[in-house]
C-alpha positions in Angstrom: 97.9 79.4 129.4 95.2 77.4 130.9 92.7 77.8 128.0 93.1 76.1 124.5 94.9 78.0 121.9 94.2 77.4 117.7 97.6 76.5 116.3 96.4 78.2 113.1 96.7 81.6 115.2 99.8 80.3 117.1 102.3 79.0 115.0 101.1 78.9 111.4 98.8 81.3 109.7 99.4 85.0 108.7 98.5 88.1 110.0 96.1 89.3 106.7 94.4 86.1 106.8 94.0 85.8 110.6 92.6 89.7 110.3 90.3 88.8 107.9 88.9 86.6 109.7 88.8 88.0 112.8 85.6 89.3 115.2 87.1 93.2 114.5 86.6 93.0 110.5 83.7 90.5 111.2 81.3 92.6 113.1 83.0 96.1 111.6 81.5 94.3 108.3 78.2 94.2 110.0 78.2 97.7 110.9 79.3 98.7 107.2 76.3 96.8 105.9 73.9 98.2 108.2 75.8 101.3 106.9 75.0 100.8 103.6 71.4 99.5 104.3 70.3 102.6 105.8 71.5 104.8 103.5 70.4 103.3 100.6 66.5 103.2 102.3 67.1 106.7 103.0 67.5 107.7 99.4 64.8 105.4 98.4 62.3 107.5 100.6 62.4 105.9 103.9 61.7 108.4 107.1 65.8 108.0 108.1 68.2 111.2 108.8 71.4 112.2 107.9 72.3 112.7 111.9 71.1 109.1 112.3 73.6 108.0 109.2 76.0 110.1 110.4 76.1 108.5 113.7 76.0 105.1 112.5 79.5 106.1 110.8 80.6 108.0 113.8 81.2 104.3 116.2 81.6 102.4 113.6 84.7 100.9 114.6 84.8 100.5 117.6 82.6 98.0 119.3 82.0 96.7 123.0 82.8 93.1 122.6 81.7 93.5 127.1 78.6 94.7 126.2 78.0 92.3 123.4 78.5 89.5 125.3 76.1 90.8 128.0 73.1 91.1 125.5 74.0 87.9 123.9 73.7 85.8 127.1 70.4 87.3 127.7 69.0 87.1 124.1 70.6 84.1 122.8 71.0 86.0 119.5 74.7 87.3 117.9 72.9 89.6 115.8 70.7 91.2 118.2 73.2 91.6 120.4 75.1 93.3 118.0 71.9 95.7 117.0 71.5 96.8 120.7 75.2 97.3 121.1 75.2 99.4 118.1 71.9 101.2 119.0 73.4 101.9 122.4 76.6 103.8 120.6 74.3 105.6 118.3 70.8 106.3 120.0 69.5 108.7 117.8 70.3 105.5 114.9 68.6 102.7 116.9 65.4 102.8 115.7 66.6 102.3 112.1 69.3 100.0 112.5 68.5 96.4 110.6 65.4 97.7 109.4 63.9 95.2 107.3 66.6 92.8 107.5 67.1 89.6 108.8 69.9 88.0 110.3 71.5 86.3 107.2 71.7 89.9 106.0 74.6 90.6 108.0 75.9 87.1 108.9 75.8 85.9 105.1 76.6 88.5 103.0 79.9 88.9 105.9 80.4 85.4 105.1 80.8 85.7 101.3 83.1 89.2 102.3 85.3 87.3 104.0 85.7 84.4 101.7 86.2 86.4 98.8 88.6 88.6 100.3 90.6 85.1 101.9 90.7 84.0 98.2 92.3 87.2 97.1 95.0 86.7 99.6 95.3 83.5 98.7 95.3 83.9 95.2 98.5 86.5 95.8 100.2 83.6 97.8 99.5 81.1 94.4 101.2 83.5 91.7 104.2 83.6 94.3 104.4 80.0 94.4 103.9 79.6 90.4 106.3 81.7 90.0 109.1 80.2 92.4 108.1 77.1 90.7 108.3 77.8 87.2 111.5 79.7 88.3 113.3 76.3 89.4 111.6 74.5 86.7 113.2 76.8 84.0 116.8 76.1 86.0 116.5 72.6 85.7 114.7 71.8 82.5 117.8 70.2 81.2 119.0 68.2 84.4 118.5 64.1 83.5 117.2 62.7 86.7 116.2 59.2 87.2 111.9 58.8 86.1 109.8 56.8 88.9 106.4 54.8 88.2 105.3 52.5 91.0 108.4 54.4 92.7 110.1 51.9 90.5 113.3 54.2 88.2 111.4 54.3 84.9 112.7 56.4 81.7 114.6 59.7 82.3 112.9 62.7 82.8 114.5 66.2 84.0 114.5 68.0 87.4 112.9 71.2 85.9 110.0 68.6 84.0 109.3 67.0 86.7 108.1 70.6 88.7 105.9 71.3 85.7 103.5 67.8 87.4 103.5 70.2 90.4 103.0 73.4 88.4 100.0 71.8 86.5 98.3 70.8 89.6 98.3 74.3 91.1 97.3 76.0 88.2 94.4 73.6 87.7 93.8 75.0 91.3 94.3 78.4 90.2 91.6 78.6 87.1 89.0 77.3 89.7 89.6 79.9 92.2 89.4 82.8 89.2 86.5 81.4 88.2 85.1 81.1 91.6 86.2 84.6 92.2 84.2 85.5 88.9 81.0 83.8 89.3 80.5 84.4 93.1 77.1 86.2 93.8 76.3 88.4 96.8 73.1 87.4 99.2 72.5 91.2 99.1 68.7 92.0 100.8 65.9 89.2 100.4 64.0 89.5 103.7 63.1 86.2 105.7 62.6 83.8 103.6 63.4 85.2 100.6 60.5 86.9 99.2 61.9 90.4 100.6 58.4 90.8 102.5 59.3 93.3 105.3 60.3 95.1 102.4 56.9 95.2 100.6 55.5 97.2 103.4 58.4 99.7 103.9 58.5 100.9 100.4 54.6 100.2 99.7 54.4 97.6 97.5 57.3 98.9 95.1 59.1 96.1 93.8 61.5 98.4 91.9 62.8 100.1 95.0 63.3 96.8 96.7 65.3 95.3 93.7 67.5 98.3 93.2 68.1 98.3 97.3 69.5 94.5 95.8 71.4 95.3 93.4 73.2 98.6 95.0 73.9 97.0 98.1 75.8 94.4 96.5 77.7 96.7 94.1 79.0 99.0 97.3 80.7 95.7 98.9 82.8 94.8 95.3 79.8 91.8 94.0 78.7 93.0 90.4 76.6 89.1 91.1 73.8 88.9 93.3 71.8 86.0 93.8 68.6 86.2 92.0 66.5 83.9 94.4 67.6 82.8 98.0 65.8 81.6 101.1 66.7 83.1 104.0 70.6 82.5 103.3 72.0 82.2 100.1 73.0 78.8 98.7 75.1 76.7 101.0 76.2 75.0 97.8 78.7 78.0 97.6 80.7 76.7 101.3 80.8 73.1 100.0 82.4 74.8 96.2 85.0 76.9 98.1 85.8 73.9 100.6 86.4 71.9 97.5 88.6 74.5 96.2 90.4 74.9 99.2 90.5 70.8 99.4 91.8 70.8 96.1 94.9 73.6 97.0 95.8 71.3 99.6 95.7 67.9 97.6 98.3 69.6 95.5 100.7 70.6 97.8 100.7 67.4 99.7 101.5 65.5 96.4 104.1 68.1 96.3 105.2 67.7 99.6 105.3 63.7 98.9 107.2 63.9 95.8 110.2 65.9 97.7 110.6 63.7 101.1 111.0 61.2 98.6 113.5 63.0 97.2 115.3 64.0 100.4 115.6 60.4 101.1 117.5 60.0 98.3 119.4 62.7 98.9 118.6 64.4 95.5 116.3 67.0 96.4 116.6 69.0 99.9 114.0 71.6 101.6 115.8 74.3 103.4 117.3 73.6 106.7 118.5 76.4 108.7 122.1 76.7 110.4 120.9 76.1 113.7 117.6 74.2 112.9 117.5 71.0 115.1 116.0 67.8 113.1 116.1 65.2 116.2 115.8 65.9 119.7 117.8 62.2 119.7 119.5 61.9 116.6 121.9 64.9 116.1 122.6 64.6 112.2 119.1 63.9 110.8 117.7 66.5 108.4 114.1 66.1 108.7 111.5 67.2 106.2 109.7 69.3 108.5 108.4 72.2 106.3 107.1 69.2 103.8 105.8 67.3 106.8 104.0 70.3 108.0 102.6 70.5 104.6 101.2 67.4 104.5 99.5 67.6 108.3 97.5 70.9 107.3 96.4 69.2 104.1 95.0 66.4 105.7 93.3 68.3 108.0 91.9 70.9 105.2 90.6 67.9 103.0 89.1 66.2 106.2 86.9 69.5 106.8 85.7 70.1 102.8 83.3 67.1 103.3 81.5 69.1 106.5 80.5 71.8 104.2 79.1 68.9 102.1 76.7 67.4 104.5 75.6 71.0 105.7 75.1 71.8 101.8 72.6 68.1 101.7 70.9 68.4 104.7 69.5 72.0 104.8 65.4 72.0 105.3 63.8 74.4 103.1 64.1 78.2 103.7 66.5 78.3 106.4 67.9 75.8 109.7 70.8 76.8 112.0 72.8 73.7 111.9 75.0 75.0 109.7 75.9 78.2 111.9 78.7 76.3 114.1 79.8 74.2 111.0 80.5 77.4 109.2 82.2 79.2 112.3 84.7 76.3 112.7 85.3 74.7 109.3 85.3 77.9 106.8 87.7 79.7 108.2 89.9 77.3 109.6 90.2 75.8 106.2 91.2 79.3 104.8 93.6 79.5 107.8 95.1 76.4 106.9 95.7 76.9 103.2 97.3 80.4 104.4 99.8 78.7 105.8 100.7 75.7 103.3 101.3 78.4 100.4 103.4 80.3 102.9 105.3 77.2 103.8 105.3 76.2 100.2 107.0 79.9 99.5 109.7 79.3 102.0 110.5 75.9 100.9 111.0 77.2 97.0 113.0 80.2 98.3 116.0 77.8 99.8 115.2 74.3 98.1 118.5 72.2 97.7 119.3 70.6 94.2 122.4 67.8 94.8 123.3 67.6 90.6 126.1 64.4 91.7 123.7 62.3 93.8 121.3 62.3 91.1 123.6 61.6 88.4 124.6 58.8 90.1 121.2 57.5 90.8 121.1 57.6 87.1 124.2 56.1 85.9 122.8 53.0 88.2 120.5 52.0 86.4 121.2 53.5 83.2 122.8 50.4 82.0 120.0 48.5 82.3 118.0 51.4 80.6 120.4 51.1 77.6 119.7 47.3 76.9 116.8 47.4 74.1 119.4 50.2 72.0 121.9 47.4 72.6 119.6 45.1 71.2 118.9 47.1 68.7 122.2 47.6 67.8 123.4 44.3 67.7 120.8 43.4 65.3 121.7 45.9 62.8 125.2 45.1 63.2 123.8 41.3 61.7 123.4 39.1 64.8 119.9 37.0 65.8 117.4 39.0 68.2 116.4 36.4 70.2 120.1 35.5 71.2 121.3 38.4 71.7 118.1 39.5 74.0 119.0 36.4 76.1 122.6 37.1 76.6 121.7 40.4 77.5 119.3 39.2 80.1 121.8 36.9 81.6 124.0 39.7 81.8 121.2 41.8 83.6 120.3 39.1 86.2 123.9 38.6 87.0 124.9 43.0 87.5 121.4 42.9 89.1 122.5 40.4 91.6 125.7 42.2 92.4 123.5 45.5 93.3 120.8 43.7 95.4 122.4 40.5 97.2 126.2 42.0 97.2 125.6 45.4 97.5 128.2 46.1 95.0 128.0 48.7 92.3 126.0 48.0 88.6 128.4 46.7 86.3 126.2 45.3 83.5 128.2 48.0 81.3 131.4 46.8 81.9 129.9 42.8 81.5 128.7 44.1 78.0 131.9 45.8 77.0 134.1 43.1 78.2 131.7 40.5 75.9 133.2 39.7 72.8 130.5 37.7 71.5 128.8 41.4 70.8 129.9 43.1 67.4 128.5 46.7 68.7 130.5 49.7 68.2 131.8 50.3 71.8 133.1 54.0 71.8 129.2 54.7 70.3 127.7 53.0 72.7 129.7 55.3 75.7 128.5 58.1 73.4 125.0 57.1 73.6 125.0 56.6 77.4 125.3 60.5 77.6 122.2 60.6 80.4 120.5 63.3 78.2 120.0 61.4 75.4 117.2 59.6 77.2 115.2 62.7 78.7 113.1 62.9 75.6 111.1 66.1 74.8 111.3 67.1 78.1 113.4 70.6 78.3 111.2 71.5 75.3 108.1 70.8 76.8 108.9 72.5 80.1 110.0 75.6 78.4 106.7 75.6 76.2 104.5 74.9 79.6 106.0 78.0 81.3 105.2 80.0 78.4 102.2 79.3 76.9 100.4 78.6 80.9 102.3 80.2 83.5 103.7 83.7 81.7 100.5 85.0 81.7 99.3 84.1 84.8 102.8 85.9 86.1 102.4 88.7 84.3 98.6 89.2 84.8 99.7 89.2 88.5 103.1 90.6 88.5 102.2 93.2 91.6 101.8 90.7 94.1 105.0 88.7 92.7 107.2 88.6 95.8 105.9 88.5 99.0 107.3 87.6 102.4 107.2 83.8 103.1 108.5 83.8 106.8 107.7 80.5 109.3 106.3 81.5 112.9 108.2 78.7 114.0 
C-alpha cells in the first residue's frame, strides 16, 4: 500500500472496461497486428514462412512484461522493446516482425481498437440507461409536479416529462457516438511519414500491393474506414472528437445528477439508499446523495480532461511529435474509465430511485393558488366585473397569503382568502374543480408518450440484447 492506486481501478470502473484497457489486451493487440501484418506480406510475395507465422501465433499471448521492461530501460523505446521480446519468444519470426512498419502502426491503430471497442461497451451501458429512463418516464407521465425556472415553481409539468429533459440529452449523446462509431477510420499501414516508403522497396515499387496491404489490414480488425492520408499517426483530431463525446456523456449526467439532489432536498425525488448505508459519519439520519454526488465528481473530472486532447490535437508539428504520447496514456483512457462508471452509477440509481407522490403534491397545492389567479381573473371578468379591480384585489390577496408563507411560516391560504371574499361573483364549487393539479400539466403526458415512441423505441429495440445488464457499485 505504499504506491498510488487509480480510483478508476479501485472503487469505480468495470471489469470489461478496465480489460480493455489494460497492458494484456494492449500489447496482445500489438502482437495480433504484427500477426496480421506478416501474413498479409506473405501472401503478397514477401520471403516470410508459415513456421515463422505459425510461431508468431504460437506466444502470442503470453508476454514477459520482466523482460519488456529490461529492453525498454535500455532502448528507451515501448515498441522495440516489445519487437525484441517478441523476437525472443519466436526466434525463427524475429527477423520479420514489424517489417516495414513504424511505431504508430502498432501504438495507433491499438489506440483506435481500444476506443472503439470502450464505445461499444459504453454504448451497451447507454441503451440500459435509456431504457430505465424512458421506463420511469412512462410511470410517471401523468404525475403533476411543481415546474421550476430560475429554481423559481413555474407552471406544472409531470414527473415522467420532466425525465424526457434527461432522456433528450442522452440520446443527443447517443446519435454522436453511432455516428462516431460509423465514421471512425483505421490508421492501417502508411510507413513513416505517411507516404508508405519502406513499403516501396519491399514490394518493388507496387503501389497496388501496398494499398491492398491498407485496406485488408484494416478490414481483419472490424474498420471497413481507413484513413486515406496520414502522417506518421493518424489525425489527432479523432482523440479531441471522442473526448468531446465522452465530455458530452458526462455534461448530461451531471445535469441529471443536479436536477435529482434538488429533488432529494425537497424530499420529492430520492436515489437509492441501502439498509445499512451510512450518510454521516456525524449526523446519523442524513440521507446523502452520494451516488448523484459521485456522478457529478467523475464528470467534472471527464470534462476537465476533453480540453487536453484539444491542445495535443492544435499543437502537433507536421508529420509526427511525441508530446502527445503521455497525454494520450493518461487522459484517453481515464476518460473512458470514468464515463464507465457514471453510466454504471446512473443504472443503479434508476434501478431503486424513490418517487414520494404526497410530498410533491403538496409542494404543488402551495403554490397552486397563486398559479390559479389569472383563471380567477379570467373568471371574474366573464362573470361581468372590471379587470383592473379585480387584478388588484387579487394581488392584495397574494401579498397578504404570501406573507403568511414567508414571514409567519404559516401555510398558503390565498384559496381560502378568495373563497371567503364576497366581493367575487365566481362559481366556487368550479373553481375547486379547476384546481384539480392536472388540469395545469398541459400537453405533457402526451408528449412524453410520443417522445418514447417516436425516439427511444427504436433505439431500445435496435439494442434490445444488451437491455439489462448488471449495475453493481464497488463501493
Amino acid at each position: 500500500m505504499n504506491s498510488y492506486k487509480n480510483p478508476l481501478e479501485e472503487r469505480y470502473s468495470s471489469e470489461e472496461m478496465l480489460y480493455n484497457f489494460s497492458p494484456n489486451n494492449k500489447f496482445r493487440n500489438w502482437r495480433k497486428l504484427w500477426i496480421a501484418l506478416a501474413e498479409i506480406e506473405k501472401d503478397l510475395g514477401l520471403e516470410i514462412s508459415d513456421e515463422q507465422i505459425a510461431q508468431l501465433k504460437e506466444h502470442s499471448d503470453i508476454i514477459d512484461y520482466e523482460k519488456a521492461a529490461v529492453y525498454e530501460k535500455k532502448f528507451r523505446h515501448d515498441v522495440m522493446a516489445h519487437v525484441h521480446t517478441y523476437g525472443d519468444a519466436a526466434p525463427l519470426a524475429k527477423g520479420i516482425i514489424h517489417l516495414g512498419a513504424t511505431s504508430a502502426f502498432v501504438g495507433d491503430n491499438t489506440d483506435l481498437i481500444q476506443m472503439r471497442d470502450g464505445l461499444l461497451l459504453l454504448r451497451n451501458q447507454m441503451v440500459n440507461v435509456i431504457k430505465n429512463l424512458s421506463d420511469f418516464a412512462l410511470q410517471y407521465k401523468d404525475l403533476p409536479t411543481l415546474g421550476f425556472t430560475h429554481y423559481q415553481p413555474a407552471q406544472l409539468t409531470t414527473v415522467g416529462k420532466r425525465a424526457t429533459l434527461w432522456l433528450q440529452s442522452l440520446i443527443l449523446d447517443f446519435e454522436e457516438l453511432e455516428f462516431f462509431l460509423e465514421t471512425l477510420r483505421f490508421r492501417g499501414v502508411k510507413g513513416t511519414t505517411g507516404t508508405a516508403a519502406s513499403f516501396l522497396e519491399l514490394f518493388n515499387g507496387d503501389y497496388s500491393k501496398v494499398k491492398h496491404l491498407d485496406k485488408e489490414l484494416s478490414k481483419r480488425f472490424g474498420f471497413e474506414k481507413v484513413f486515406g492520408v496520414s502522417g506518421q499517426t493518424y489525425d489527432r483530431k479523432i482523440d479531441a472528437k471522442v473526448m468531446a463525446l465522452l465530455s458530452n456523456i458526462a455534461q448530461s449526467a451531471h445535469k441529471f445528477t443536479n436536477d435529482l439532489r434538488l429533488l432529494q432536498n425537497l424530499k420529492e425525488i430520492e436515489e437509492p439508499f441501502e439498509k445499512n448505508q451510512i450518510g454521516s459519519s456525524a449526523m446519523a439520519y442524513k440521507r446523502n446523495p452520494m451516488r448523484s454526488e459521485r456522478i457529478g465528481a467523475l464528470s467534472k473530472f471527464v470534462m476537465s480532461l476533453s480540453s487536453s486532447s484539444a491542445m495535443v490535437a492544435a499543437t502537433q508539428w507536421f508529420e509526427r511529435t511525441l508530446d502527445d504520447s503521455a497525454n494520450k496514456r493518461l487522459a484517453i483512457p481515464q476518460s473512458f474509465l470514468a464515463v464507465d462508471a457514471i453510466l454504471l452509477i446512473w443504472n443503479n440509481i434508476m434501478n431503486g430511485i424513490v418517487v414520494y407522490e404526497n410530498r410533491i403534491n403538496k409542494h404543488i397545492m402551495d403554490e397552486l393558488p397563486f398559479m390559479a389567479t389569472e383563471y380567477i381573473i379570467m373568471e371574474e371578468v366573464k362573470a361581468g366585473g372590471d379587470r383592473q379591480e379585480i387584478h388588484e384585489t387579487i394581488r392584495v390577496h397574494s401579498m397578504e397569503a404570501s406573507k403568511k408563507v414567508k414571514e409567519e411560516g404559516k401555510e398558503n391560504d390565498l384559496l381560502e382568502r378568495i373563497l371567503n371574499d364576497h366581493s367575487l361573483k365566481l362559481d366556487k364549487s368550479k373553481l375547486m374543480e379547476v384546481l384539480d393539479p392536472k388540469n395545469f400539466i398541459g400537453f405533457a403526458p402526451i408528449q412524453t408518450e410520443e417522445f418514447i415512441e417516436n425516439e427511444v423505441q427504436p433505439i431500445l429495440q435496435k439494442y434490445a440484447d444488451v437491455i439489462g445488464l448488471k449495475a453493481d457499485l464497488k463501493v
